[in-house]
C-alpha positions in Angstrom: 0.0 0.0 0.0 2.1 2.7 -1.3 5.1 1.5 0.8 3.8 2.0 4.0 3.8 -1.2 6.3 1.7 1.2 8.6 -0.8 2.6 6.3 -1.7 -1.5 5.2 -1.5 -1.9 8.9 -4.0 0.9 9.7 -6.4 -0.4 6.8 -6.2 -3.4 8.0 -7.3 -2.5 11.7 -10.0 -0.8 10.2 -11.4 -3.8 8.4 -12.5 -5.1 12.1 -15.4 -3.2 12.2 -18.7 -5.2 10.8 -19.6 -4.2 7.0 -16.1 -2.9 6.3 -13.9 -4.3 3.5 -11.1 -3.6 2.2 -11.7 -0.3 -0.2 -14.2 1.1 2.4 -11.5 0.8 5.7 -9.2 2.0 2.8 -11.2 5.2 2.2 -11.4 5.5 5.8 -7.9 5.4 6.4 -7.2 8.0 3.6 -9.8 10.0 4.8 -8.3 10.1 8.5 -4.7 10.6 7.4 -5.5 13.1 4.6 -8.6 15.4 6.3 -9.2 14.4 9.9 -5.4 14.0 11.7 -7.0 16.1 14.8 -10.3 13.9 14.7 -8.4 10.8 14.1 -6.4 11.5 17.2 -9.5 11.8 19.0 -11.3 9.0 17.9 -7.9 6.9 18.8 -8.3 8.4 22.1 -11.8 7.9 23.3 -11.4 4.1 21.8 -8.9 3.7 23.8 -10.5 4.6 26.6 -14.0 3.0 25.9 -12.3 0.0 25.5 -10.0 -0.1 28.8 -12.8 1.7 30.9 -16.4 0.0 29.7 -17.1 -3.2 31.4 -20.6 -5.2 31.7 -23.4 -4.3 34.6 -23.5 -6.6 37.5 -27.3 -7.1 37.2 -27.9 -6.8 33.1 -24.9 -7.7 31.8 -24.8 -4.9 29.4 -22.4 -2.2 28.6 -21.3 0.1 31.5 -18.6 2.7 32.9 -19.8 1.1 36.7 -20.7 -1.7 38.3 -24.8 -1.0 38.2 -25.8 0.3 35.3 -28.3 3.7 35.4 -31.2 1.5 34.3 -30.2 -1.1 36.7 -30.0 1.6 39.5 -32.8 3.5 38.6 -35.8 3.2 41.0 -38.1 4.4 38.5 -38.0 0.8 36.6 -40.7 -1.2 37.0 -38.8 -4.8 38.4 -41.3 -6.9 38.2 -41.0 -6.8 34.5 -37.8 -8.3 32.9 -37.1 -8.2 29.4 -34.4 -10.5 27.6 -32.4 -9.3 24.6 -29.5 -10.8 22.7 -26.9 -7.4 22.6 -26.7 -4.0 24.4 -27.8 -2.7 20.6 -31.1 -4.1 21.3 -31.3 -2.7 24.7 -30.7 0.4 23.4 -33.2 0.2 20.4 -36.2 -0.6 22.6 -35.1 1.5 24.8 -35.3 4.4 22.0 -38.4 3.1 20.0 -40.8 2.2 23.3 -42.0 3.2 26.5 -40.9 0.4 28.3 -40.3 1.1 31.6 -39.1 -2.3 32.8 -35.9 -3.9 33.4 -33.5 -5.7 31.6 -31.2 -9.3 31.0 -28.7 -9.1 28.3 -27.4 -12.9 26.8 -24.5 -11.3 24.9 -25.5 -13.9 22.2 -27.8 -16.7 21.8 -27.9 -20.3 22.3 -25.2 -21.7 19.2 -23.7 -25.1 20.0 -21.7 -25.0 16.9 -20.3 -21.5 18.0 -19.4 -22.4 21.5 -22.5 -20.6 23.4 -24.5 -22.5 25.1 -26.4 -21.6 28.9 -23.5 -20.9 30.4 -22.1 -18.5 27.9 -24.8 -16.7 28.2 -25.4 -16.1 32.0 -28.5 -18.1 32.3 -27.2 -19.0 35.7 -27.4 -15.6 36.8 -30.5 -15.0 35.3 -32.1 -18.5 36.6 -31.2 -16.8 39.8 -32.7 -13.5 39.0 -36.1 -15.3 38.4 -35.8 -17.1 42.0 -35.6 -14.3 43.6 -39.7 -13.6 43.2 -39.4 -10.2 42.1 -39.9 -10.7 38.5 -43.3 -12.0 37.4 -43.1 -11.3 33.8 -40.2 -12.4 31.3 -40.8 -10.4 28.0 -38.1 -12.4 25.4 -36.9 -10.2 22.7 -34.7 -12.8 20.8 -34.2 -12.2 17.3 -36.6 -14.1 15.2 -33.8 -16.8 14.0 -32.9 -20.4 14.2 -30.9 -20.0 17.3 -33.5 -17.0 18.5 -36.4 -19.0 18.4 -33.9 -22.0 19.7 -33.0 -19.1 22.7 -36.8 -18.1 23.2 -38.0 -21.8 23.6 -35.5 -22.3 26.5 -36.1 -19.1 28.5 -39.8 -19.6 28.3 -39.0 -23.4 29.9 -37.0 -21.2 32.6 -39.5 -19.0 33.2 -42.1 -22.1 33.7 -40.0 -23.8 36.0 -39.9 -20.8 38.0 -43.8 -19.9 37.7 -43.4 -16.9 36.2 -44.9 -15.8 32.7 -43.3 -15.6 29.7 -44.3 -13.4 26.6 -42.7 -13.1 23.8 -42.4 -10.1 21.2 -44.7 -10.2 18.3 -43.7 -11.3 14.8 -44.9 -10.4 11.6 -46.3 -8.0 8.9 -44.5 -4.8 9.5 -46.9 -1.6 10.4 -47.4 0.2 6.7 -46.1 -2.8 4.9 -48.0 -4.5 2.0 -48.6 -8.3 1.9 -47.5 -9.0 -1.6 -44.2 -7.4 -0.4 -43.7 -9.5 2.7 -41.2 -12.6 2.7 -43.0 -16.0 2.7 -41.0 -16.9 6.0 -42.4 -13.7 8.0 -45.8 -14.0 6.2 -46.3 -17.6 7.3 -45.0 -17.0 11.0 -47.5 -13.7 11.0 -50.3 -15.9 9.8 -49.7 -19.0 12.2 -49.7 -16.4 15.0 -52.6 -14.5 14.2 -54.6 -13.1 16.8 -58.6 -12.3 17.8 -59.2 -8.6 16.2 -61.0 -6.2 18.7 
């Protein structure tokens, strides 16, 4: 790369991030070394530091700069409603797009055998423990609606059940505004199977 072991090492570095290949973390690069040296050095910086100073909440599991996280801490949550997600980026989407007001469990992946992540991997311990603790009385799972989701959902309702608690699960299906004829046969027939009584 133009003779610089440090440049291909920088593009290369780059190319960790998910959706970047090798012309867009090379455009990147460029663009850092030839326009943005003092936001470069910034961005270096505060990775740095995200990276040695972000850990995982005690309680939720998900990304935090302290042991509780705020939603975790916060006495405004409603506990007796706990929601399961796969990642921190779903956390934050419901958190964004909803009024929820609950609290949350984070897996930091989903049930894979051939990837190494089974219960344990994915703190089912600590939530199994969560649930004896007779505070929750709702488990809302919000597993993505995959193989190894639906594989994920199926186990924490049979968690849930042991503990007598209720399990719900997020709706799947035709998206709000979306036309039939454009909807994937897979999401179509999973929206039809779970149909509902209309009001």
């Amino acid at each position: 790369m133009n003779g610089s072991p440090l440049l291909a090492e920088l593009v290369e570095a780059l190319r960790c991030l998910p959706g970047v290949g090798q012309k867009s973390a090379q455009r990147m690069a460029y663009q850092l070394l030839q326009r943005e040296r003092s936001r470069g050095l910034k961005l270096a910086a505060v990775l740095g530091d995200a990276l040695q100073r972000i850990g995982h909440c005690q309680q939720c599991r998900t990304f935090s700069e302290t042991p509780v996280c705020s939603i975790c801490a916060s006495s405004s949550r409603d506990r007796h409603l706990l929601c399961v997600v796969e990642s921190p980026v779903e956390l934050a989407a419901i958190e964004q797009a909803t009024d929820y007001r609950g609290c949350y469990f984070v897996l930091l992946g989903r049930l894979s055998p051939l990837d190494g992540m089974g219960p344990a991997e994915l703190g089912l311990d600590r939530l199994a423990e969560r649930l004896g603790q007779g505070e929750v009385e709702e488990l809302i799972i919000a597993t993505n609606p995959t193989v190894e989701g639906e594989a994920t959902s199926h186990y924490l309702a049979q968690l849930a059940r042991a503990g007598g608690i209720r399990a719900s699960r997020l709706a799947h299906g035709v998206p709000l505004g979306g036309e039939l004829e454009f909807v994937d046969r897979g999401t179509l027939a999973h929206a039809f199977g779970g149909r509902q009584l209309a009001d």
